[in-house]
N, C-alpha and C positions, 0 to 999 in steps of 0.2 A: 775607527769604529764609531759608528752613528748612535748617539743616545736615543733610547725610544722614547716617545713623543717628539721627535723633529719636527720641525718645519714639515718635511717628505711627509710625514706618515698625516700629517695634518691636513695635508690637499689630498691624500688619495681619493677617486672617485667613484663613485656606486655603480653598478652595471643599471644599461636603459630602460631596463621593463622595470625595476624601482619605480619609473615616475609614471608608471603604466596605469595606477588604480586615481591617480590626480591626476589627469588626462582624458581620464572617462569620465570621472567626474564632474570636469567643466565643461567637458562635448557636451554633456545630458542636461544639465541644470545652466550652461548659458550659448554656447553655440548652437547647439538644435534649437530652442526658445526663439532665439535671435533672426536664425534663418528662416524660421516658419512666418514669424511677423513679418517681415519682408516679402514673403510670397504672396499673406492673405491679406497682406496691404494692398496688392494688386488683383483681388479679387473680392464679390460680394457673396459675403457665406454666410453659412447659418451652423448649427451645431450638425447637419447629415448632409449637406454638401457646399463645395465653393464652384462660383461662374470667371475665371477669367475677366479680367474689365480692362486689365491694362493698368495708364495712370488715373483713371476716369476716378478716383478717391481721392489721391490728391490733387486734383483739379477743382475738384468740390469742396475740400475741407479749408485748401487757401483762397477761395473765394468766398467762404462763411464769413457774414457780415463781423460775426463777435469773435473772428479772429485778430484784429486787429485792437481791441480791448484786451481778449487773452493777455497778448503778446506785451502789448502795456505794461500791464498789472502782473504778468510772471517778472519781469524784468526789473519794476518799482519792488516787485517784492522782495526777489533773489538781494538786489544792489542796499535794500535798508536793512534789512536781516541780516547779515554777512556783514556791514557795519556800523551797526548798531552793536553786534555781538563784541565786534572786536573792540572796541571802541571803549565800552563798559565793563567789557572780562577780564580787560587787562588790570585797570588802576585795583579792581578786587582781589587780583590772583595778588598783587603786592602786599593787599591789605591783610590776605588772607598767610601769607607767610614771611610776615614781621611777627614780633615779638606781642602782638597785642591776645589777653586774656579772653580763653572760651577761645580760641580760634577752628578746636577739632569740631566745637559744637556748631560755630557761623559757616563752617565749610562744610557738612550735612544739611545745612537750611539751605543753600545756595546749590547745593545740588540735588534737592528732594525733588525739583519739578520735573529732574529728567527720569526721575524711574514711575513717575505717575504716566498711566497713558495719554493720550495724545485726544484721541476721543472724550476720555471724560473731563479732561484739561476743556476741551473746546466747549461743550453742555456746560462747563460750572462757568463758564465766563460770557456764556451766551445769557445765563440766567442773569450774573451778577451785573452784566447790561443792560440789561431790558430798560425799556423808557420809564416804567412811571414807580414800580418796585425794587428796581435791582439795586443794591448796597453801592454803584459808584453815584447814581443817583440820589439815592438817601443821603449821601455825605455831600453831595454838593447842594444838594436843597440844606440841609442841616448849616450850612454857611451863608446860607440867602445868594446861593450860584443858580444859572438856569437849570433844568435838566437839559440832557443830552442823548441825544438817538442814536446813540453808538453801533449801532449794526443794521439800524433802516435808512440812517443818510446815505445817499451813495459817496456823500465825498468825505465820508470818515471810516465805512464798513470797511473798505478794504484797510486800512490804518490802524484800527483797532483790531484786526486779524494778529500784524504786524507785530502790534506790543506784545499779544499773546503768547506768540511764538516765539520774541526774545526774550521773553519771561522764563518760557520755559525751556528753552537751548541756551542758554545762559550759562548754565552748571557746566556742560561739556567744554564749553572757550574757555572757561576758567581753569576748570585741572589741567586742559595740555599747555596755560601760560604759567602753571603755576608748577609744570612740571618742567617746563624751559630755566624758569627761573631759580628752582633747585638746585638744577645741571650747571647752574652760573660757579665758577670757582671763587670761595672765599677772598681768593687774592686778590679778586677784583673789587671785591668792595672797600678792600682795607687797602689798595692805592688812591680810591676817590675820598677815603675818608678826612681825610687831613686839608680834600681841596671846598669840602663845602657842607651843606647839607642835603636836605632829603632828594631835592628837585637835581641838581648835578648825578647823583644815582641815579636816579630815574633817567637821566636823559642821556646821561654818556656811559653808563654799565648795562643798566637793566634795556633797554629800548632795541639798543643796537645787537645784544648778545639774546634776547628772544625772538630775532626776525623770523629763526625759520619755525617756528613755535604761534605766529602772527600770521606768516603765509600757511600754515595749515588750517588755523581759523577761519582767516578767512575765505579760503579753499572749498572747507566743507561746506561751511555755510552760505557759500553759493550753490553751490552744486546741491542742496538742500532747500533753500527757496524756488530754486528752478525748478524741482518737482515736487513742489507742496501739494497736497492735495487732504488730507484728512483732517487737517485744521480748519481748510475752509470751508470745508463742507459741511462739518457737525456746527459753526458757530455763524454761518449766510448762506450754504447752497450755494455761492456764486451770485446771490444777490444785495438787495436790494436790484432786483430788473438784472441786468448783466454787471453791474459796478464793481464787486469783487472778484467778477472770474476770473480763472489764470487756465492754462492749456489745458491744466490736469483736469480741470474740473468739465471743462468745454468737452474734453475726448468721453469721459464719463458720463455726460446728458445724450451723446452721439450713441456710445453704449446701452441707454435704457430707451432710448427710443430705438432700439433693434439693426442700428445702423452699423454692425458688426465691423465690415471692412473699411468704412469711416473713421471708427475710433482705431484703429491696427494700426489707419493710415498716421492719425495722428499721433500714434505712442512712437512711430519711425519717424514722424516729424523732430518729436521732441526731443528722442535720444541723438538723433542727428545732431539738433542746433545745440545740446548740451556738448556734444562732445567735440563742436567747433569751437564753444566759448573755452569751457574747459581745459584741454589741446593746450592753446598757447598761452593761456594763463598759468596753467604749470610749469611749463617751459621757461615762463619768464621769471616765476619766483624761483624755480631749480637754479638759472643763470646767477641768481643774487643769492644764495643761500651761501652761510657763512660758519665755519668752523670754529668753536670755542676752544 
């Protein structure tokens, strides 16, 4: 006689129209979405009709001269952001759960910038920029340093974007190393205990058993820089001239100047090469991820 709760009664399966109402759901909200941009990417439309063109959009959008700065600057951005984050998140997420005092209050500060928006993140640091007022320049004048043009040089605006945004995605790489590191079994620290101190932990417990905790970091936050777009907007517009722009923001100027099947063409651009880079960059961290 079979105890109830088996194994059996634990695999049985649901009849097919179960997953009938999650099914419509993601036809409506990302397969139709998906297939319609693909179509009015091949056409020039307005909001009361579209013309057929063929590829004649993307033939135009990959020959935009500030395609090739885009392309730059999404790729400078996505590759510093993603490790920057991870880089910094980590040695935090240790700090943040060892034994040291006020820890529940240093892990609220470290995560506060990610429940502020995004928008008024970018306005308060465009202000605190500014050349001749802003408070990073008061402190460096305040030392006898030069001031600094942080968002009208072209060869620092896109870089001071950069710090912004690992400023404030910073919190998110922290709690999922810091929830890797939780998951670590006690056993593990107390057979390296006896072999050293802090830095032995670090390098042969903690390093190796938060890989897949690191390949997620870094994951998102590429796939994250890759479509930045509301950061750079509120804090350069993609300038000083074209120096900060990245795709998002390029397809967006495409946008207001009324060139509708232009920008369609370029958001299929984008999701494309996202999901070329993407693709086998998962695959590769999946092949390396390792079981604690």
């Amino acid at each position: 006689m079979r105890k109830r709760g088996s194994k059996t009664a634990l695999t049985m399966s649901y009849p097919n129209w179960f997953y009938l109402p999650a099914v419509i759901t993601f036809a409506i909200f990302f397969i139709w979405p998906t297939l319609s941009a693909f179509y009015y990417s091949l056409t020039r439309w307005t909001i009361f009709d579209a013309t057929f063109i063929g590829l004649e959009n993307y033939a135009q959008f990959l020959s935009d001269p500030m395609l090739s700065i885009g392309l730059k600057n999404t790729f400078i951005y996505g590759i510093l952001t993603s490790g920057l984050k991870t880089v910094l998140a980590l040695p935090l997420a240790v700090l943040l759960t060892s034994g040291i005092r006020f820890k529940g209050f240093y892990r609220s500060l470290v995560f506060f910038p990610v429940l502020v928006s995004t928008i008024a993140v970018g306005i308060t640091f465009s202000i605190l920029m500014q050349p001749n007022e802003g408070l990073f320049n008061v402190l460096l004048a305040s030392v006898g340093a030069p001031r600094v043009d942080w968002l009208g040089n072209p060869r620092l605006a896109l870089f001071s974007v950069i710090f912004v945004d690992v400023w404030k995605g910073i919190g998110i790489a922290t709690v999922i190393f810091m929830a890797g590191i939780l998951a670590i079994p006690q056993d593990y620290f107390d057979a390296v205990r006896l072999e050293g101190g802090f830095w032995i932990k670090f390098r042969h417990v903690i390093i190796p058993l938060v890989r897949n905790s690191t390949f997620t970091v870094i994951l998102l936050s590429f796939i994250g820089g890759l479509r930045t777009f509301d950061l750079i907007w509120a804090m350069t517009g993609g300038g000083p001239g074209f120096a900060s722009d990245v795709l998002t923001s390029i397809i967006y100027k495409q946008y207001q100047a009324g060139f509708y099947g232009l920008s369609t063409a370029g958001n299929v651009i984008l999701f494309l090469m996202v999901t070329i880079l993407v693709f086998p960059l998962r695959s590769f961290f999946n092949s390396r991820e390792i079981e604690v």
